[in-house]
Each structure stands twice: as structure tokens, then as C-alpha cells.
C-alpha positions in Angstrom: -19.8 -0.4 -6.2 -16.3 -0.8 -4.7 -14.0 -3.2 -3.0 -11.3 -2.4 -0.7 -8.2 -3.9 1.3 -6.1 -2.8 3.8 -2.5 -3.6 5.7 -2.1 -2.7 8.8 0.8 -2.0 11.2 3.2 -2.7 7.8 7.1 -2.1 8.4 7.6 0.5 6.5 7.5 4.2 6.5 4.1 6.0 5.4 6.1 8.2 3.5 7.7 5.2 1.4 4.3 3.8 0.6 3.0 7.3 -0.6 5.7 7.1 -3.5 4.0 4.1 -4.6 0.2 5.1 -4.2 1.4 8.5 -6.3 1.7 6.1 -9.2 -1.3 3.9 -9.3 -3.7 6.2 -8.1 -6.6 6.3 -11.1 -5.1 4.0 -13.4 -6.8 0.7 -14.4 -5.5 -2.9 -12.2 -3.6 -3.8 -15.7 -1.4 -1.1 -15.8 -1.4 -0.8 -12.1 0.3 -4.5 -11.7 2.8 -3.6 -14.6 3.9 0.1 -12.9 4.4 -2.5 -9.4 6.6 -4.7 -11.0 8.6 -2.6 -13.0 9.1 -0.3 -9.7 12.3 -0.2 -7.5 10.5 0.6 -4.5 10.1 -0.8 -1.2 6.5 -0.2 -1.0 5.7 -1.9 -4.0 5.9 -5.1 -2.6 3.7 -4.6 0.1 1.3 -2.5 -2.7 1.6 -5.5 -4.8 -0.3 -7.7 -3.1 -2.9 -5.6 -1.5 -3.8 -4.9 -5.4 -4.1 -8.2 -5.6 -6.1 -8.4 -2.4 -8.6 -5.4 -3.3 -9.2 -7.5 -6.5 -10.5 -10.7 -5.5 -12.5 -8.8 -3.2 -13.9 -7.0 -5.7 -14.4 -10.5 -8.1 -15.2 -12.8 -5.4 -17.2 -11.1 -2.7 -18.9 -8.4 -5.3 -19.0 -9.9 -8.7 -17.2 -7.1 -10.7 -15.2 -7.6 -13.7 -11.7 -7.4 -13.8 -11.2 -5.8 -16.8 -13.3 -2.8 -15.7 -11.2 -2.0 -12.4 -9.9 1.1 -11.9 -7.7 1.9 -8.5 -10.1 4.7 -7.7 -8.4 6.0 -3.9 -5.2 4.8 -2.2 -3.4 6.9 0.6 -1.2 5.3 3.7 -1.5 6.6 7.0 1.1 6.8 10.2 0.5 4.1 12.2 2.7 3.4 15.5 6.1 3.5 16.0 8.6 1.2 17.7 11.3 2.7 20.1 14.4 0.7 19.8 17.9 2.2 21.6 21.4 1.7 20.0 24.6 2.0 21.9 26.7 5.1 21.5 29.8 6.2 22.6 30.1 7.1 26.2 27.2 5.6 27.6 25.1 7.1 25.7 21.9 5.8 24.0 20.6 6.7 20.4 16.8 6.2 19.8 15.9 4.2 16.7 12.2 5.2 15.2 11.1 2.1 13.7 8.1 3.2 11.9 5.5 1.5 10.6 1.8 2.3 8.5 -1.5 1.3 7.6 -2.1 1.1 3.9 -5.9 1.1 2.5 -6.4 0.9 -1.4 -10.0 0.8 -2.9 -10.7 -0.4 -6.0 -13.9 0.7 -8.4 -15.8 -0.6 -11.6 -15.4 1.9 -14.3 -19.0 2.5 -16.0 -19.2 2.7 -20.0 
């Protein structure tokens, strides 16, 4: 049994978020929420709460204890990017890659 959550289209690089998924991966919600918080990251804040999203799913919607999580698979993928142009000398233009990502993180009941 398993519960998941997912952002899409979030502002951020795909390559940020990994960072943060590299930590969390296989560790139970406790120590999960404490590696988050104690975290410098950008991504941890949008990682923060889709934790927090993946675990009421799992408690509300699927009756699973919350000691017993475990944040069995997380991973970010590319998701599109927004062209802006900035001004440069000489008429020129310089493209800005605003890039953004989808974030899924599933969460699992560990078995005694």
C-alpha cells in the first residue's frame, strides 16, 4: 500500500529539487521533516509540503500509520520552460530560461 503526491509546473529547476529528493529518499517521514527543516535549500520548501501532502493521503484516504512511513521513491522531472528576453547592449536580446518541474514523492508503510 502506498500514497503519493505530486506538484506540478513548480518554479524551480529539476536539478534543485533532485538535491533535496537525494536526502530523503528511504528514510522514515520523522527524519524526513527534520532533514527539510534543517536544509538550506530552495527545494525544500516546496518538498516540505508535498511530504506533508503524501502523508495525509496516506492517513486520510488509506488508513496507514504515521509512524510506519517510509518515503519509499521521489525523483523530479523537467517540466516546461518559460522564455523571457532581457535587454542587452546594442539592441541585442538575451534569452532568460525560466525553468520549471514536476515533483512526485510516494510514500509507503514499512512492514514489521
Amino acid at each position: 500500500m502506498e500514497a503519493r503526491a505530486t506538484v506540478k509546473y513548480a518554479r524551480i529547476s529539476s536539478r534543485k529539487v533532485k538535491i533535496v529528493l537525494d536526502l530523503i529518499r528511504n528514510k522514515p517521514v520523522v527524519e524526513a521533516e527534520a532533514i527539510l527543516k534543517n536544509t538550506p535549500k530552495s527545494g525544500c520548501e516546496y518538498v516540505g509540503k508535498l511530504l506533508a501532502s503524501a502523508v495525509a493521503n496516506a492517513v486520510n484516504n488509506n488508513n496507514m500509520d504515521q509512524d510506519k512511513l517510509i518515503v519509499s521513491e521521489c525523483y523530479a522531472t523537467q517540466g516546461p520552460t518559460m522564455k523571457r528576453i532581457q535587454p542587452h547592449a546594442q539592441g541585442r536580446a538575451f534569452r532568460i530560461l525560466k525553468r520549471t518541474s514536476h515533483i512526485t514523492l510516494v510514500v509507503k508503510e514499512l512492514e514489521d
